[in-house]
C-alpha positions in Angstrom: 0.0 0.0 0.0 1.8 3.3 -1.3 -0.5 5.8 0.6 -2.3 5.7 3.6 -5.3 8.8 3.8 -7.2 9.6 7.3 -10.2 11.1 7.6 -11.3 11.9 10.8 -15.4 13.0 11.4 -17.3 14.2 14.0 -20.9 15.2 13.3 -19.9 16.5 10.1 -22.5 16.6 6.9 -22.6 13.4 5.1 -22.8 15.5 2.0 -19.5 17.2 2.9 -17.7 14.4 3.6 -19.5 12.0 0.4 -17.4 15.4 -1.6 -14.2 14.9 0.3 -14.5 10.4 -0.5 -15.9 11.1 -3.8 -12.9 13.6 -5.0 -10.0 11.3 -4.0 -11.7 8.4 -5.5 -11.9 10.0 -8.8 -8.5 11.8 -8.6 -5.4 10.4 -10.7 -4.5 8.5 -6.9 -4.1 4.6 -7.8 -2.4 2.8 -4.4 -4.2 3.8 -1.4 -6.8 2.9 1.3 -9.0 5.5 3.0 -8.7 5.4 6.9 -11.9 6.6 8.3 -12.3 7.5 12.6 -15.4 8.9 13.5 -14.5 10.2 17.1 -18.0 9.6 18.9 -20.3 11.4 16.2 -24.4 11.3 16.4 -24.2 10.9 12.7 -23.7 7.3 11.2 -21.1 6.8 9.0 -21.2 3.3 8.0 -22.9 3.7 4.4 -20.1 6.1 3.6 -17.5 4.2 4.5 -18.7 1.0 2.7 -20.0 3.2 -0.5 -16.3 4.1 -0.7 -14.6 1.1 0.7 -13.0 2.9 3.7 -12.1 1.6 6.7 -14.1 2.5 9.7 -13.1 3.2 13.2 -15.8 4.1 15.5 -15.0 5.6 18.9 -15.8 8.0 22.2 -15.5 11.4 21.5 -11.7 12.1 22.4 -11.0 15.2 19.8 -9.2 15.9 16.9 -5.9 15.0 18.6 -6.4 11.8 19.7 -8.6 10.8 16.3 -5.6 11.4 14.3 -3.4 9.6 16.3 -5.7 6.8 15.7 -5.9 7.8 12.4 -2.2 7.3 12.3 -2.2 3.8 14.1 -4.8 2.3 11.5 -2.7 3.4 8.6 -0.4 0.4 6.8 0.9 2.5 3.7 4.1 3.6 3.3 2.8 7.4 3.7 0.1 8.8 5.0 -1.7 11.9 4.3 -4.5 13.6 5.6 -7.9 14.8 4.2 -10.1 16.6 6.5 -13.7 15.8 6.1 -15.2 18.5 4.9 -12.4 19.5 2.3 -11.7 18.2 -1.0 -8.8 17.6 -3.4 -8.6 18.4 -7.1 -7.8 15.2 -9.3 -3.7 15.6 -9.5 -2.8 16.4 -6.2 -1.3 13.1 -4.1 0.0 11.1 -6.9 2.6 13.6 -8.0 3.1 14.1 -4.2 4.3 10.0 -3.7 6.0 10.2 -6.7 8.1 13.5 -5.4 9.0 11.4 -2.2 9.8 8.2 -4.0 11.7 10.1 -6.0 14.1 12.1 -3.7 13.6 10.2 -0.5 11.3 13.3 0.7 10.1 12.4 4.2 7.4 15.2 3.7 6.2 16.3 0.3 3.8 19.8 0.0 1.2 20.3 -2.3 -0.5 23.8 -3.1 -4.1 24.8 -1.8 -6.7 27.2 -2.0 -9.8 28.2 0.1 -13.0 27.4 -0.9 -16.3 29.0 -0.1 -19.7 28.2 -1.0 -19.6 30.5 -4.0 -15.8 31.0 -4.2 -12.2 29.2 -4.7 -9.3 31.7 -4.1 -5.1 30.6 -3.6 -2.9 33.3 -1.5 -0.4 34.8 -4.0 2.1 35.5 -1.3 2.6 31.9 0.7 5.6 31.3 0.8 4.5 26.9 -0.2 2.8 28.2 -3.2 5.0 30.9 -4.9 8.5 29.0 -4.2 10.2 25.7 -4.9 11.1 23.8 -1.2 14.1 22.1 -0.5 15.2 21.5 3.0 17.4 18.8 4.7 18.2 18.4 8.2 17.8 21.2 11.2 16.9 23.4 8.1 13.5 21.9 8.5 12.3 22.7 11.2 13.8 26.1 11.3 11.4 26.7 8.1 8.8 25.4 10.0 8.8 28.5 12.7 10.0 30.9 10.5 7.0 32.7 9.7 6.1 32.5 13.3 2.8 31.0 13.2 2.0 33.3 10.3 1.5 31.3 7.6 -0.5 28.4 8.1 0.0 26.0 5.2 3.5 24.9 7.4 1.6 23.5 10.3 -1.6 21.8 9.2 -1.6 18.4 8.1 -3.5 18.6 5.0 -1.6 19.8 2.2 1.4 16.9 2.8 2.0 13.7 2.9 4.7 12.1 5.4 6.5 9.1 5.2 4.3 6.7 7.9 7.1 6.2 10.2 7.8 9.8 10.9 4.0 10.1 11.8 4.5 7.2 13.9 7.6 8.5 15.6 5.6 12.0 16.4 2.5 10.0 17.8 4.4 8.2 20.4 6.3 11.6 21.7 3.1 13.6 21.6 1.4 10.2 23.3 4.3 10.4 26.2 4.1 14.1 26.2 2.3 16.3 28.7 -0.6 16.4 26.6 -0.6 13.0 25.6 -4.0 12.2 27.5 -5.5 15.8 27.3 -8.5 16.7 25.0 -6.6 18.9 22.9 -9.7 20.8 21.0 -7.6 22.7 18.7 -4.1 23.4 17.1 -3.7 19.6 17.1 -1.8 20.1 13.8 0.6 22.6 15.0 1.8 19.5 17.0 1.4 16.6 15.0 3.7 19.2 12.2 6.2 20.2 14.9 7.4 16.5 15.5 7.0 15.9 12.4 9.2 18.7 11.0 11.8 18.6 14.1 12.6 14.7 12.9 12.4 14.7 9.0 15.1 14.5 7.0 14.3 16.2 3.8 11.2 18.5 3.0 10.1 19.3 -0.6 6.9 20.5 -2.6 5.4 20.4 -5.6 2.8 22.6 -7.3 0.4 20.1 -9.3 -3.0 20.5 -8.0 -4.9 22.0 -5.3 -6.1 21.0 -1.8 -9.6 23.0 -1.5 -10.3 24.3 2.2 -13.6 24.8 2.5 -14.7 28.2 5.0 -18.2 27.3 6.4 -20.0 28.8 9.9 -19.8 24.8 11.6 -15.5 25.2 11.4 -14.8 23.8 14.9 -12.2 26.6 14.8 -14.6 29.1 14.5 -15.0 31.4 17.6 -18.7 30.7 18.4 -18.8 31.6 22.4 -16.6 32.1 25.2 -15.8 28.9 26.4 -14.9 27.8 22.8 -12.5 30.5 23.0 -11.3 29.2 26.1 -10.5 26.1 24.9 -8.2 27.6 22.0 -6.4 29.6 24.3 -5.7 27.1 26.7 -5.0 24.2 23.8 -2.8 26.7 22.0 -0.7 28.2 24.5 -0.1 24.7 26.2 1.1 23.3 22.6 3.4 26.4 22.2 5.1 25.7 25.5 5.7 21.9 24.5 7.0 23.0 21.2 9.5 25.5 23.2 10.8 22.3 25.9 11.1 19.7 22.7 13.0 21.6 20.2 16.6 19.7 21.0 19.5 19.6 20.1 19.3 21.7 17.0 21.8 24.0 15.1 19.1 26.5 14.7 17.9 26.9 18.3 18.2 30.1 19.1 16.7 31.4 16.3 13.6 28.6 16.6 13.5 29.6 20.4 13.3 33.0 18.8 10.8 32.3 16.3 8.4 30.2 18.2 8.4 33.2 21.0 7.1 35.4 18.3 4.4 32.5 17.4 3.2 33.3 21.2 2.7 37.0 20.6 1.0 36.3 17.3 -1.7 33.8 19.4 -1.9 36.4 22.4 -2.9 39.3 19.6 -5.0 37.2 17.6 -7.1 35.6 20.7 -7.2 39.0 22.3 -8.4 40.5 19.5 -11.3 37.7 19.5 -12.0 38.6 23.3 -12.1 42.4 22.3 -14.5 41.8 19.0 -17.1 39.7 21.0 -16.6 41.4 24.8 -14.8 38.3 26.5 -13.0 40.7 29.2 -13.0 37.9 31.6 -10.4 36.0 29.1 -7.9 39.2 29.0 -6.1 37.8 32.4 -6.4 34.4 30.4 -4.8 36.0 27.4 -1.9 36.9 29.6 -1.1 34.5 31.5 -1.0 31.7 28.8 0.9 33.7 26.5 3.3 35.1 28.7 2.7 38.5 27.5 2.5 41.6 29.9 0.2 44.0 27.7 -2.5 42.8 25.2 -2.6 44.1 21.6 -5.0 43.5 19.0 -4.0 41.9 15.4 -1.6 43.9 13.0 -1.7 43.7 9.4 1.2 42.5 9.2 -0.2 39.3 11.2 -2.1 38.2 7.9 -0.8 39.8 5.2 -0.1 36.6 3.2 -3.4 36.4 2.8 -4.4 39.3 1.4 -3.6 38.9 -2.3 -5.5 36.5 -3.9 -5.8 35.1 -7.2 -9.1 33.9 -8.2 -9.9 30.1 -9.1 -12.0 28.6 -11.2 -15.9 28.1 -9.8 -16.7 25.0 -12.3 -13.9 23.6 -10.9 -15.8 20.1 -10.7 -16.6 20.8 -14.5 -13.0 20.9 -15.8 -11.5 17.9 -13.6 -14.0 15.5 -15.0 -12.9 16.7 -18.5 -9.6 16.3 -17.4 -9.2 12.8 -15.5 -9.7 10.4 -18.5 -6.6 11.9 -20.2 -4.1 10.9 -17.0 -5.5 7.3 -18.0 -3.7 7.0 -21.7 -0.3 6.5 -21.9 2.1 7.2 -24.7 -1.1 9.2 -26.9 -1.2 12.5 -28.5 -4.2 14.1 -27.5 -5.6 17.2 -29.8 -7.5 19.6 -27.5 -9.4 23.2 -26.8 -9.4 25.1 -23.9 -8.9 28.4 -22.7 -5.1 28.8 -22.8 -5.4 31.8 -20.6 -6.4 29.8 -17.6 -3.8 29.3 -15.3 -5.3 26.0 -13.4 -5.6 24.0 -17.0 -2.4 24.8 -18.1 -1.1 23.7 -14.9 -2.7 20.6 -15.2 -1.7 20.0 -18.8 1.7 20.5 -17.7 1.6 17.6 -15.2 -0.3 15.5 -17.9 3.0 16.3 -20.3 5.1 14.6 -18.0 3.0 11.7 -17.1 3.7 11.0 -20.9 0.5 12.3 -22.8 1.4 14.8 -25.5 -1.1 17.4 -25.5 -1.8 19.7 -28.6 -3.5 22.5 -28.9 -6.2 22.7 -31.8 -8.9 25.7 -31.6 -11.2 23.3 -34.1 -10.4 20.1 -31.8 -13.9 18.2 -30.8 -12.4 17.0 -27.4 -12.8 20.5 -25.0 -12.0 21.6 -21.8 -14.4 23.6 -19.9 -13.5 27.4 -19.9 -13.0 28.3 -16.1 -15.8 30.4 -14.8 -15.1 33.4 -12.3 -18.2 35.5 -11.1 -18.0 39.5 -11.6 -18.6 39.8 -8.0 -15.5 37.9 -7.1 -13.6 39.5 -9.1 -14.5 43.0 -7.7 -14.5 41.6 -4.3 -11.1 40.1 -4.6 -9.8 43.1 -6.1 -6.9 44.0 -4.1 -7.3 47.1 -2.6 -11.5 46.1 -2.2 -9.8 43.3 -0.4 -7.2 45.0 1.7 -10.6 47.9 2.8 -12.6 45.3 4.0 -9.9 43.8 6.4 -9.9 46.9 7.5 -13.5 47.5 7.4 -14.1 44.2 9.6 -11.2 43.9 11.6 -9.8 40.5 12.7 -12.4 38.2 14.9 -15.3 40.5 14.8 -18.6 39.3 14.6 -18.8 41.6 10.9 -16.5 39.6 9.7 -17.8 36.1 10.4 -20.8 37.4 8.9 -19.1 38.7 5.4 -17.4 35.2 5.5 -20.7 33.5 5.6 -22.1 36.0 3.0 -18.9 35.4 0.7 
């Protein structure tokens, strides 16, 4: 078994999660097996898992930590990836990731991704994973890991790699003997599972073949929905910060790491503060403090998340265009005549990794065989727009109740 995928539910949709099943079965993936762990849901899963031929673990509610270090236990493949459940992949995204690690020995391999709304799919033009090539070996690693300080996320979730199985195994047993090894950890589980992971690999790489689609919705469990919620995170966060800062060994890097991850803390005490302010938790300010370490409380800069604020815009009809696109990663040594929109950024991209999977691909405006021309709504595009993107922020400022609501709107 070459790949290994987890899945971990609780009480999410069954549509959402027949979308996350249904887009790695039709992807260009060939080896795998789907690991499903349902930690305690209300929901039945069972139809799902068979539909799909996943297999099922069912047990009591312990969070996301210890789901995917079950997850992790159940897998037999040589890597393992992670899919959460209600996300989605497009159809050349792990493939070229196993073949990346086979290739090079890669203990992690990084894939692009984008975030996708009910209306909208968007990429951040300024991550660092998407708009660079990766190459890192050693103590290197996880000095890239904490470089950004907690400011770009696509480093510490789980979601947009795979890992060799061995490393995951190696970080489940030291975060199972760590101080939160029997703790409910409710949030920033992949901060931890990443750190380990990072801290212990030998080479890191990425490609750029597809896109892993994060899907924004109001049920996010990291959502700030009341006070105790917030609570949680703070107290989750803070004490997974603090293990970070007592594991990091023996590397060459450490001071600047120890520097780093110190900065990570400041980032969490503005950002959860700036929750507290925007819905009137005062009673967490104290909280905020102590946790983090931090004597005075400051709300977000924009500096804090300004990788995200240039976008480009994807493709809505993106289902469209990858079921136009899977049969061709099927033939093998073929010249295949096409039309399609050569402006479109995602299709050429794709094209480009059907090339060298061995399919010529020519271009012919009279062609009968066409790709769907990507659709992008004028809204989005004047929503997106750069400087109607950067007011906004501003408008609705960072864990404010405005700007949940514009994110459910969006």
């Amino acid at each position: 078994m070459k790949l290994s995928i987890v899945i971990c539910v609780y009480n999410t949709p069954k549509d959402y999660l027949r979308q996350a099943l249904e887009s790695i079965a039709n992807s260009t993936l060939r080896d795998y097996e789907i690991c499903l762990v349902d930690d305690g849901s209300a929901e039945d899963y069972t139809d799902l898992a068979t539909e799909f031929g996943a297999r099922l673990q069912k047990t009591a509610n312990g969070g996301i930590l210890r789901a995917r270090l079950n997850g992790i236990s159940m897998a037999t493949g040589d890597y393992l990836a992670f899919v959460d459940s209600d996300d989605t992949v497009s159809i050349h995204y792990h493939q070229p990731m196993l073949q990346r690690a086979e290739e090079t020995g890669a203990d992690i391999v990084m894939n692009d991704w984008a975030f996708h709304t009910e209306k909208t799919r968007y990429c951040c033009r300024k991550d660092s994973t998407l708009c660079s090539d990766i190459n890192a070996e050693g103590d290197d690693i996880l000095r890239l890991f904490c470089a950004q300080g907690g400011r770009e996320h696509s480093y510490f979730v789980t979601w947009n790699k795979i890992y060799r199985r061995e490393l995951l195994v190696a970080a489940a047993k030291a975060m199972e003997n760590s101080a939160l090894g029997n703790q409910n950890v409710c949030y920033g589980e992949d901060t931890l599972i990443n750190f380990y992971a990072f801290r212990d690999a030998k080479r890191l790489c990425n490609v750029h073949t597809g896109y892993y689609f994060y899907r924004i919705h109001a049920n996010q469990t990291v959502n700030v929905v009341n006070e105790e919620r917030l609570r949680a995170q703070i107290m989750s966060m803070s004490a997974i910060l603090a293990l970070m800062q007592s594991d990091v060994g023996a590397n060459r890097h450490r001071e600047t790491v120890m520097y780093d991850l110190r900065r990570w803390q400041e980032l969490m005490a503005r950002t959860h503060y700036s929750h507290a302010k925007a819905n009137k938790y005062q009673a967490l300010y104290p909280l905020i403090r102590s946790a983090y370490g931090v004597e005075h409380l400051r709300i977000s800069t924009w500096h804090d998340s300004s990788v995200y604020y240039k976008v480009r815009l994807l493709p809505s009809n993106f289902s469209g265009i990858d079921a136009a696109l899977r049969p061709l990663f099927d033939l093998q040594n073929e010249t295949v005549t096409l039309r399609y929109d050569r402006k479109d950024r995602y299709v050429a991209r794709m094209l480009t990794a059907l090339q060298n999977s061995g399919v010529n691909v020519r271009y012919d405006a009279d062609a009968e065989r066409q790709i769907p021309t990507g659709e992008i709504r004028t809204a989005d595009r004047i929503l997106h727009n750069d400087l109607v993107y950067a007011t906004g922020v501003l408008l609705f400022p960072k864990g404010s109740k405005l700007r949940a609501l514009l994110k459910r709107i969006l």
